[in-house]
Structures are given as structure tokens and as C-alpha cells.
GUZA-890743 format. One record per residue (C-alpha): residue in three letters; x, y, z. Coordinates in pm, 1 decimal, m for minus. Each point is the difference from the previous one (the first is absolute). Example, Ala and Ser with C-alpha at 12.3 -4.5 7.8 and 13.67 -1.06 7.14 Angstrom:
<sites>
+-----+----------+----------+----------+
!  aa !        x !        y !        z !
+-----+----------+----------+----------+
! ALA !   1230.0 !   m450.0 !    780.0 !
! SER !    137.0 !    344.0 !    m66.0 !
+-----+----------+----------+----------+
</sites>
This chain:
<sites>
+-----+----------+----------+----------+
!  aa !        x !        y !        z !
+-----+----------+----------+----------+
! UNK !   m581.8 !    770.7 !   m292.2 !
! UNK !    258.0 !   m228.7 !    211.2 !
! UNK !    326.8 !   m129.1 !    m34.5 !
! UNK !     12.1 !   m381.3 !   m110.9 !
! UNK !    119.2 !   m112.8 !    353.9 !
! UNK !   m367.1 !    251.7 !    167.5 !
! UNK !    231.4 !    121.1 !    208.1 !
! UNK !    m69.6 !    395.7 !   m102.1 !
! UNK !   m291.8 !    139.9 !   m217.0 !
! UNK !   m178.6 !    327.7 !    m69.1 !
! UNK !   m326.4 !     64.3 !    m96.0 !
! UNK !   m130.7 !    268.7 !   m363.4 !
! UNK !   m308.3 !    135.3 !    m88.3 !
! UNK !    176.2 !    139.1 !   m269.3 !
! UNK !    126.7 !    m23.7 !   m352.6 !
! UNK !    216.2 !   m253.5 !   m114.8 !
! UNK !    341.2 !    249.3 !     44.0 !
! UNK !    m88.1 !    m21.1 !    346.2 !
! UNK !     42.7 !   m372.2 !     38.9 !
! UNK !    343.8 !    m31.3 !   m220.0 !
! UNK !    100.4 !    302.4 !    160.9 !
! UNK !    m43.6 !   m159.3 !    391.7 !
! UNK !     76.7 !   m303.4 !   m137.1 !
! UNK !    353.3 !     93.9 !    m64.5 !
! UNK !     88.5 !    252.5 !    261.7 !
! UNK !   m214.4 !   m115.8 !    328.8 !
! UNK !     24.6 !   m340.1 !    m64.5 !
! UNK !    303.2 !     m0.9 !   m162.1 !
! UNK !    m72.5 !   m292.1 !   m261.0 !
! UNK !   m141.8 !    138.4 !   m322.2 !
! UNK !   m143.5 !   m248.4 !   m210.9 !
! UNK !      4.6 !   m235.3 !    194.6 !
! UNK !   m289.2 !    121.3 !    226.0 !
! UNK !   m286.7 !   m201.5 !     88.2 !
! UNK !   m342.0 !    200.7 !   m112.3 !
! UNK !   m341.2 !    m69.3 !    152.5 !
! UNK !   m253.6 !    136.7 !   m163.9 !
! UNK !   m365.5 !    146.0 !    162.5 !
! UNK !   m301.8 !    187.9 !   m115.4 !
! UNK !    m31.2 !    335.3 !    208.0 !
! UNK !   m269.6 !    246.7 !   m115.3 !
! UNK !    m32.9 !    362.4 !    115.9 !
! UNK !    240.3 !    236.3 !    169.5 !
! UNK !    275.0 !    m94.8 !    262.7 !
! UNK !    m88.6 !     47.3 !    341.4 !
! UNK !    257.0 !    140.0 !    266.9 !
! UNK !    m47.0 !   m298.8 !    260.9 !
! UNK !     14.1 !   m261.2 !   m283.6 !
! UNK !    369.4 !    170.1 !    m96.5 !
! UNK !    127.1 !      3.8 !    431.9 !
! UNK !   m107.2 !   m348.5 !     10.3 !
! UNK !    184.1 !   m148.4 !   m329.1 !
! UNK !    271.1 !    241.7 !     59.8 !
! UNK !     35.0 !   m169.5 !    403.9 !
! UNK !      2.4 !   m324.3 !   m188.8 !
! UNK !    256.9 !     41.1 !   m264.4 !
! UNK !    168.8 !    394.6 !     93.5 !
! UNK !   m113.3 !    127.3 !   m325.9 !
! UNK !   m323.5 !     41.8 !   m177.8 !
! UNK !    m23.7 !    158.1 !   m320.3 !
! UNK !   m362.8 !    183.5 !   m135.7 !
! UNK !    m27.7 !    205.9 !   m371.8 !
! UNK !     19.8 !    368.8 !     64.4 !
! UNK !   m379.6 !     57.3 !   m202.9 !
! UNK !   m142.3 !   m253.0 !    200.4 !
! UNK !    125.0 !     66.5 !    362.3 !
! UNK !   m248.4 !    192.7 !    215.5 !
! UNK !     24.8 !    378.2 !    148.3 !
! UNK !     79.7 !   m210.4 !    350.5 !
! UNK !    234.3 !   m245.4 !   m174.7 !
! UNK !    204.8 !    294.4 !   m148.8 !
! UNK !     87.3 !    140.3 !    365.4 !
! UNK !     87.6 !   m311.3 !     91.7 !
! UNK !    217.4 !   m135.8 !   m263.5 !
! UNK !    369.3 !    108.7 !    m88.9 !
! UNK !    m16.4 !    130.0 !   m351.8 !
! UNK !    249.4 !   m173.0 !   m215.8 !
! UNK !    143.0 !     70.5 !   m335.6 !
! UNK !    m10.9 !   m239.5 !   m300.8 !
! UNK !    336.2 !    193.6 !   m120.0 !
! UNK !    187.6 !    264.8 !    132.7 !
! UNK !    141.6 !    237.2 !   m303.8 !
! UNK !    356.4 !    130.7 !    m24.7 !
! UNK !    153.6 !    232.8 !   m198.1 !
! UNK !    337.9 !    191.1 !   m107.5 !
! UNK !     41.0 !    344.5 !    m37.5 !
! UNK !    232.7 !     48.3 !   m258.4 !
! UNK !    303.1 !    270.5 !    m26.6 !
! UNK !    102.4 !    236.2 !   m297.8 !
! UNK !    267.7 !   m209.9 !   m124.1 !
! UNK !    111.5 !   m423.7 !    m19.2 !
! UNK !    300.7 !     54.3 !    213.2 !
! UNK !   m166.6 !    206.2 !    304.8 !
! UNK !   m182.6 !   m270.1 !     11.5 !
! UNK !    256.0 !   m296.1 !    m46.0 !
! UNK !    212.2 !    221.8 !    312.8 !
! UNK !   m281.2 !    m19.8 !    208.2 !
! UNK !     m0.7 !   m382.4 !      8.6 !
! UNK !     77.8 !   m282.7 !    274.6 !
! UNK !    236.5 !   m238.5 !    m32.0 !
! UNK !   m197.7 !   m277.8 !    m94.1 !
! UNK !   m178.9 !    172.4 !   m304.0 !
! UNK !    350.9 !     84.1 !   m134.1 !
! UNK !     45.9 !   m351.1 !     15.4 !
! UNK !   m234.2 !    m82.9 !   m257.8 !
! UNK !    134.6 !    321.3 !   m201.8 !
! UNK !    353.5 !   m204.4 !    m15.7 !
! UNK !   m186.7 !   m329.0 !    m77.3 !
! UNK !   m121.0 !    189.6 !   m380.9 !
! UNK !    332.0 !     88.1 !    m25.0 !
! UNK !    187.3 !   m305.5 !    112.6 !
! UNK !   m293.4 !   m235.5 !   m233.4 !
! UNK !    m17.7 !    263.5 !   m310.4 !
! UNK !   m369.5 !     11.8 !     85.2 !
! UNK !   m136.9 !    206.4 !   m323.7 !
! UNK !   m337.7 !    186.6 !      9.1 !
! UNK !   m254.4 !     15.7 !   m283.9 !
! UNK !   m334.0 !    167.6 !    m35.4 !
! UNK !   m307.7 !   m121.1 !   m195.6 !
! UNK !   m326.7 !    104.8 !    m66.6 !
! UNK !    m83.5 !   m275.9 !   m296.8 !
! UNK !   m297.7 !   m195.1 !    161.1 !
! UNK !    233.0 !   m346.2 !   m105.8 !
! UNK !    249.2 !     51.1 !    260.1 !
! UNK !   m266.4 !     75.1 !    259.9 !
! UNK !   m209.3 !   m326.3 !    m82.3 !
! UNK !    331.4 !   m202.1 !     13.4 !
! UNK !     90.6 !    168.6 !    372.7 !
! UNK !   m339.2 !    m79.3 !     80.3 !
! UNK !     20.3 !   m363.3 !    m49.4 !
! UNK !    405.9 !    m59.4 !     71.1 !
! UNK !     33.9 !    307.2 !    265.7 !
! UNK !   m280.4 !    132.2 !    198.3 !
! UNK !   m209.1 !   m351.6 !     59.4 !
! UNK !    265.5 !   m250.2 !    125.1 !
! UNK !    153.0 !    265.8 !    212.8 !
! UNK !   m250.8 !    140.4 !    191.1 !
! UNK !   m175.9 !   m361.5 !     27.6 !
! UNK !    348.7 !   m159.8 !     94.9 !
! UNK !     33.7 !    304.5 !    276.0 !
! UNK !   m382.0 !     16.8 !    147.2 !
! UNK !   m194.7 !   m307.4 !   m100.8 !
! UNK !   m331.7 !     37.9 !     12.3 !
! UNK !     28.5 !    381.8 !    169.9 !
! UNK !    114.4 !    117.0 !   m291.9 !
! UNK !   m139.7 !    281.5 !   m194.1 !
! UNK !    m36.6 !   m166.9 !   m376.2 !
! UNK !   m168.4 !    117.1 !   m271.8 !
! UNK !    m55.9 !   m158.5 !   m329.8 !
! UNK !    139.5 !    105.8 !   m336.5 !
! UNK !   m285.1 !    144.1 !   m142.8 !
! UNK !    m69.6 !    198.1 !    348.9 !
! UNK !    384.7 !    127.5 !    m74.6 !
! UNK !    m45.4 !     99.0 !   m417.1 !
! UNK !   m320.1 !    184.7 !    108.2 !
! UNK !    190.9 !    204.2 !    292.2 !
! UNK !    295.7 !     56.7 !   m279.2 !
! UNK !   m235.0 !    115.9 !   m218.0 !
! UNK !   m236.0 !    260.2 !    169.3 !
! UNK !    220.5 !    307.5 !   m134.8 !
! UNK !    221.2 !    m49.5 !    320.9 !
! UNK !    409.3 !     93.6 !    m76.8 !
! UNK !    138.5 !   m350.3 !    100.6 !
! UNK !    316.9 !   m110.6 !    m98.7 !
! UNK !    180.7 !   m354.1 !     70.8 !
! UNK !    345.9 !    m16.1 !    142.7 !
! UNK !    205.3 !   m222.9 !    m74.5 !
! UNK !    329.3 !   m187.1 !    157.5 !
! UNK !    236.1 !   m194.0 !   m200.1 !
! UNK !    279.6 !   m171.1 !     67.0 !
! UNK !    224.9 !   m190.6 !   m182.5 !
! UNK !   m220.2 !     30.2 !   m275.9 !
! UNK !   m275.5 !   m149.0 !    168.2 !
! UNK !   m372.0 !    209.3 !    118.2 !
! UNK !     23.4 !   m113.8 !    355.9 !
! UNK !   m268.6 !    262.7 !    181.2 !
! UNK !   m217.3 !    257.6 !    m70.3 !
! UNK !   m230.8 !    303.9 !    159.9 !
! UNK !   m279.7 !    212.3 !   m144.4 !
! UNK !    m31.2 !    316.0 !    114.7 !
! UNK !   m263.7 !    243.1 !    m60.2 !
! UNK !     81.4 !    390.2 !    m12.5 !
! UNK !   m227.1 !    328.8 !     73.3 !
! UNK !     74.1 !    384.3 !     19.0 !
! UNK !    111.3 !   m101.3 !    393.4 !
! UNK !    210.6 !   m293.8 !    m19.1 !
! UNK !     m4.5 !   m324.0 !   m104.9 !
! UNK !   m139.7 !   m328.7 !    153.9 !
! UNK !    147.4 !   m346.6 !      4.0 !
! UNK !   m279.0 !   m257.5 !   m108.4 !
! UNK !    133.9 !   m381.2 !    m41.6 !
! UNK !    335.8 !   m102.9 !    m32.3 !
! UNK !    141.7 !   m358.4 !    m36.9 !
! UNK !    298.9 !   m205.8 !    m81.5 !
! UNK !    110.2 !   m315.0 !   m202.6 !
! UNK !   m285.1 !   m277.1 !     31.9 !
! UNK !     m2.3 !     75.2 !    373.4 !
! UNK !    342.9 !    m87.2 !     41.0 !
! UNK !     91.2 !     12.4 !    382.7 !
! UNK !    380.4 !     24.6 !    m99.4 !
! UNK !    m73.1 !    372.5 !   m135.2 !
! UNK !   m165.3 !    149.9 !    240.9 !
! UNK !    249.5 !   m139.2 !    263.8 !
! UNK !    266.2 !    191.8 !   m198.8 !
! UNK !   m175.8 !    351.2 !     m4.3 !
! UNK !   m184.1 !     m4.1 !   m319.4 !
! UNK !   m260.1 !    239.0 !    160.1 !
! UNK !    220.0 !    245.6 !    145.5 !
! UNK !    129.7 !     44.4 !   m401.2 !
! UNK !   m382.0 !     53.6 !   m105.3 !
! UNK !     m5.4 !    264.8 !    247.2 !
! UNK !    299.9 !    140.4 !    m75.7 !
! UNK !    m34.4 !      0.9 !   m406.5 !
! UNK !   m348.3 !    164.3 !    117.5 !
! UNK !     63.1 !    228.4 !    214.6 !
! UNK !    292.5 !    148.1 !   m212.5 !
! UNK !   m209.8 !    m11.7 !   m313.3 !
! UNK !   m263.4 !    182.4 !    253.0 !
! UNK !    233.8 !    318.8 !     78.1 !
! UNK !    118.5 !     29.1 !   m365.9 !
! UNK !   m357.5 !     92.5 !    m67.3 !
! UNK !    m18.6 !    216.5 !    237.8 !
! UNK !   m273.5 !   m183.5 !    243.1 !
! UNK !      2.7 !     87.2 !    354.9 !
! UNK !   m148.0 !   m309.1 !    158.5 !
! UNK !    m34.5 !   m385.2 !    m65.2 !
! UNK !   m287.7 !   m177.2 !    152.1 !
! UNK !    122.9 !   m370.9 !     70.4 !
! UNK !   m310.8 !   m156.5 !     56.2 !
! UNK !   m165.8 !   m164.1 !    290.8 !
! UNK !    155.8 !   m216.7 !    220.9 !
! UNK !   m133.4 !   m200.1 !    348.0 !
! UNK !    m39.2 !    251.0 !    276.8 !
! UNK !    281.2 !   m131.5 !    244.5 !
! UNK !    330.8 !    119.6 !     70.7 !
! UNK !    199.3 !   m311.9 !     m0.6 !
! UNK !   m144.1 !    m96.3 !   m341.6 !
! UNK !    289.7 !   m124.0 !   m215.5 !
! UNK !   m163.3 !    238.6 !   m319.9 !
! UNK !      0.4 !    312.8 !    247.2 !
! UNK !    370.5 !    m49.8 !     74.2 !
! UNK !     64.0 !    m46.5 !   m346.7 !
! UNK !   m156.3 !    370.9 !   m111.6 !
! UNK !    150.7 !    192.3 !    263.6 !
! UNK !    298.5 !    m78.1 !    m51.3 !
! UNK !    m32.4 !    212.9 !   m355.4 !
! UNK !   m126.7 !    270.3 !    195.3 !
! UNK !   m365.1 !    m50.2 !     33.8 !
! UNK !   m186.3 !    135.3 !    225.0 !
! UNK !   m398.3 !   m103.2 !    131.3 !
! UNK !   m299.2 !    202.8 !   m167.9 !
! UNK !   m299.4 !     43.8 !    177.6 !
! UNK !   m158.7 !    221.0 !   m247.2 !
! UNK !     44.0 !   m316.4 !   m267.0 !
! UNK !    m72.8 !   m230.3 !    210.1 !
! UNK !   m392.7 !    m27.8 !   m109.0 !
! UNK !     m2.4 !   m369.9 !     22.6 !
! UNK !   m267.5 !   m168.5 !    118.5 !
! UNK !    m26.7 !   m127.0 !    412.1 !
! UNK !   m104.6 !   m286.4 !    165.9 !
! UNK !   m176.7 !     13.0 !    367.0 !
! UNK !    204.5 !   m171.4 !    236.0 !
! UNK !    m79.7 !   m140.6 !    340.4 !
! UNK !    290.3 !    m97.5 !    230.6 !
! UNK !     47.4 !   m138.8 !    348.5 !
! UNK !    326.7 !     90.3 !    113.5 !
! UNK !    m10.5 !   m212.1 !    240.4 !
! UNK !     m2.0 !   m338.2 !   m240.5 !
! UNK !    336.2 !   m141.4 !    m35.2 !
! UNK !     m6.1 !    m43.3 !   m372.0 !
! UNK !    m82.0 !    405.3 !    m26.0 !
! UNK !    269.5 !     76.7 !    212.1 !
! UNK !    272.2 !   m240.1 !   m217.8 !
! UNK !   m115.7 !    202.2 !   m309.7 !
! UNK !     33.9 !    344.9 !    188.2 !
! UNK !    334.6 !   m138.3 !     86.9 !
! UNK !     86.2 !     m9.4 !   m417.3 !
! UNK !   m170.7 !    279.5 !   m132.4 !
! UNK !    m91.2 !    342.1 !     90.1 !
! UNK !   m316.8 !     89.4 !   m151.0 !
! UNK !    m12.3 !    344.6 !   m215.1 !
! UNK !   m354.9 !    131.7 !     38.9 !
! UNK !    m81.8 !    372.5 !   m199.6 !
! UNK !    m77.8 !    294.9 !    216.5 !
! UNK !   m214.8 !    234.7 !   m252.6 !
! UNK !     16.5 !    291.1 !    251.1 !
! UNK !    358.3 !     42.5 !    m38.0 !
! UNK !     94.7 !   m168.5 !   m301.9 !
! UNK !    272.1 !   m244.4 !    207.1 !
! UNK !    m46.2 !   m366.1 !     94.6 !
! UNK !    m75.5 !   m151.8 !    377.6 !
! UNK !    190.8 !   m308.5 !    120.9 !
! UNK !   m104.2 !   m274.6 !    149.6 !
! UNK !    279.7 !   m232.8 !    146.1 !
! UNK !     71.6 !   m195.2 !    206.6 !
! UNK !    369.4 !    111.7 !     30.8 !
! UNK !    166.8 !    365.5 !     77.3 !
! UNK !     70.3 !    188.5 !   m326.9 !
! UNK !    358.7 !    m46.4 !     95.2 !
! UNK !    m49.8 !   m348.4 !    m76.2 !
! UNK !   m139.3 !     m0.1 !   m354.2 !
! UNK !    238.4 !     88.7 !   m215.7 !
! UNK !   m167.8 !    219.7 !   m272.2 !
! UNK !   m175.2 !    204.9 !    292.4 !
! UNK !    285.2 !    282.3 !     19.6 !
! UNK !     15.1 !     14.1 !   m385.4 !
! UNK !   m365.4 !     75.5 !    m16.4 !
! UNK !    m39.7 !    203.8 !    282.9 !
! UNK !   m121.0 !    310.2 !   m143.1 !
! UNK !   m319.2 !   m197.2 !   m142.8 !
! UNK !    m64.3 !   m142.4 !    354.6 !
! UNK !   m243.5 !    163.4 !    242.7 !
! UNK !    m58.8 !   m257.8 !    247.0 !
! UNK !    132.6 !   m294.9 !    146.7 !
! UNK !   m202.5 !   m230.5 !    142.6 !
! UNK !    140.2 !   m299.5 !    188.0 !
! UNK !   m256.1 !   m314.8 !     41.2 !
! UNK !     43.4 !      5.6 !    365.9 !
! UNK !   m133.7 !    339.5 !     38.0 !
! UNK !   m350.6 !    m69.7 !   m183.3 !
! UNK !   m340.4 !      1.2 !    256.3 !
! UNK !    m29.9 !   m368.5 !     16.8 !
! UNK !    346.8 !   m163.0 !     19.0 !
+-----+----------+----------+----------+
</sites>
């Protein structure tokens, strides 16, 4: 994969998450990446990873298929990092314990009359299927997006699960949606969307109200943690922000997504501009916290302090073997 001008590039072994995935954070164009395609049969070797990795600064292998060698070798890196709230006895402990900036979005339901309906008639889900959940998260991530057709949707609805649909109205108008799905723990956010992928809403806070109508809902019944779903594992990812602002906190323990094997050369200019964004979130399963690798102080990044207490390590680029 290269950008259009061949200026940058990586190289995957692996499944076609990995490519969108790189495509839009390493290379920083999406879409609009440049694929060449080869036949490569058999397990990854170690030197074939150093010497693509010297060529491009990143090399990316499928966890089942990397060799014992190519796993000590090869930075371990999340698909999704999860993150979760833990919820308080009552609505207004929790509203008191808020920043500034989700109270914002509290005044914007009352300042809009933003009204909140819930639905379990299979209808209304079909309908935010096709006007909610596709053009949104297709408008937002293109072809990284997680989409799943409507009859993939029904079947999940229908497998005795206790789903509900939330709904947001304004004006008298459905203009976003989230299912949820609840347990005897807590409850776990699943897709949400708004208005035929309208930009306008989401720019005006329409997600911090679905978490909000949510969350409350959430307490009322007594849960004691929401699971928001997974999210790409780097600090200064807009959707990380976003969550912890309500609160949320990283969870190793639900973190069970799957990992690619990553080669880097820390050395390579183009792996050193993406250290330079993002600090990557990588699970430690011996203490149940996250490492960091960065390639900026923790004083720097700006959720690091906020999510401290699920930190072990921090790792700056500079100090790894061969940079």
C-alpha cells in the first residue's frame, strides 16, 4: 500500500482491516491508497519483516500466521482498544462528576428540546439501519468502517438478546439513534447513527445526547457499567477524546480484540511522523493496564493524565534497541 504521490507505503500480510486500517492512520490517506497486490504462501519470516519494515518503517504480519521468532520481534498491536464507564448509584452523581465540555452537550438537549424515545419494534430498527447507522459510519470511516448488512443486524436483534433502540428527536424529526444491548453487568453500546449521515449533526453534539439519554436510561436500571465499544488504539484518536470526556475509562480485561504483528524501524522517517501523532495503546495481560508507545512525553498527549491509572508503561520511540 502507498500513497498516490509513492512517497510513503507499508507493507500487510494480513487481513483486509489491516490495510484500511494503515491506510488511514500511517499513511494518512484512506481510500485513496494505492494497493499492490502479491501471492505470498507460508508463514512470515522475521528477516523478511526487518527488511520491508527498513524500507517503508512499518510492516504488518496476521497474528496466526507470524512465527514463534516473528512474535519476539514484532510490537503487538491492537485492532481496538475497549473502554468502558463505571456507572454511580444515581443520574445526578453522575451528571456532578462531569467536565465542562460534556455539560455542554447536556445544555445543547435542553437549549434544542432534544426528546428521547425507545423502541424495540424491528420497523424502527430496519429504518435506522438504512437512514442512521450506514451513511454515518460510511460518511465517518470509508472503507475502515465496521458495516454489517441488514439481515446480519435482524439476526443479532433476534438471538434472544435484550436490545432496545434509542431514539433522538427533535423538532419532530428522528435525527439519530443507538442500540444498546443489556446483561446482569451492564449494558453495551452496539451501533449508533444519525440523519442520512448528516455531517451538520454530529458537528453539533448529536452523540454526546446518545450517550447521555443512555447512560441515564443505564443508571435508572440500576446497571453498573456501559461498555462503549471498540475504538483505534491511540491516544490522540478523535473517538477516544470523545468517550472520555463522559467518563470512560480503558478496559483491558474487554479488550479481547484481535492483534496484528507489527514490524517497525524507528529509525524511518515516515514511522517517526506517525509516532509523532499517535501514541500506540498496546494490552499488558500481566497486569491488566496498557503500555505506550510514543513518540512524545505523556505530558504531551493530552488524554495520558486522564488515563493514567490504566497505564503501566511508557515507551518513547527513541528509547527502543534499534533507533
Amino acid at each position: 500500500m502507498e500513497r498516490p504521490d509513492k512517497k510513503a507505503g507499508f507493507v500487510s500480510f494480513s487481513d483486509w482491516r489491516a490495510v484500511t486500517h494503515f491506510a488511514r492512520y500511517y499513511l494518512n490517506v484512506g481510500d485513496e491508497a494505492v494497493i499492490t497486490r502479491r501471492w505470498y504462501a507460508g508463514r512470515i519470516s522475521g528477516a523478511r519483516m526487518r527488511a520491508l519494515a527498513r524500507r517503508y518503517g512499518l510492516a504488518v504480519g496476521g497474528d496466526q500466521r507470524a512465527s514463534a521468532s516473528v512474535r519476539t520481534e514484532t510490537l503487538a498491536w491492537p485492532s481496538l482498544v475497549e473502554m468502558v464507564i463505571d456507572l454511580p448509584a444515581t443520574v445526578e452523581e453522575y451528571r456532578k462528576s462531569l467536565p465542562r465540555s460534556a455539560i455542554s452537550d447536556l445544555n445543547r438537549i435542553l437549549r434544542h428540546g432534544l426528546s428521547m424515545k425507545v423502541s424495540h419494534d424491528t420497523s424502527r430498527l430496519k429504518e435506522f439501519h438504512r437512514l442512521h447507522f450506514l451513511p454515518s459510519v460510511t460518511g465517518r470511516h470509508g472503507s475502515d468502517a465496521y458495516v454489517i448488512s441488514w439481515d446480519q443486524f435482524r439476526q443479532f436483534y433476534s438471538e434472544g438478546r435484550d436490545c432496545e433502540l434509542i431514539e433522538v428527536w427533535c423538532a419532530g424529526v428522528w435525527v439519530g439513534g443507538l442500540v444498546s444491548e443489556t446483561d446482569e453487568t451492564g449494558v453495551r453500546f452496539r451501533r449508533l447513527g444519525w440523519l442520512n449521515g448528516d455531517s451538520t449533526h454530529h458537528r453539533k453534539g448529536l452523540v454526546g445526547v446518545l450517550y447521555w439519554f443512555a447512560i441515564k436510561r443505564a443508571i435508572e436500571h440500576g446497571k453498573e457499567q456501559i461498555v462503549l465499544g471498540g475504538g483505534a488504539p491511540y491516544l490522540e484518536d478523535g473517538l477516544f477524546h470523545a468517550k472520555g470526556k463522559w467518563r470512560a475509562r480503558l478496559s483491558c480485561e474487554r479488550s479481547g480484540y484481535a492483534v496484528w504483528r507489527v514490524m517497525i524501524d524507528s529509525t524511518h522517517e515516515d514511522c517517526r511522523a506517525f509516532f509523532a501523532r499517535y501514541s500506540l495503546l498496546m494490552k499488558s495481560n500481566e497486569t491488566g493496564q496498557f503500555k505506550v508507545l510514543s513518540g512524545r512525553p505523556p505530558h504531551d498527549v493530552r488524554q495520558a493524565s486522564a488515563q493514567s491509572e490504566q497505564i503501566i508503561e511508557w515507551q518513547r520511540l527513541d528509547e527502543l534497541p534499534n533507533a
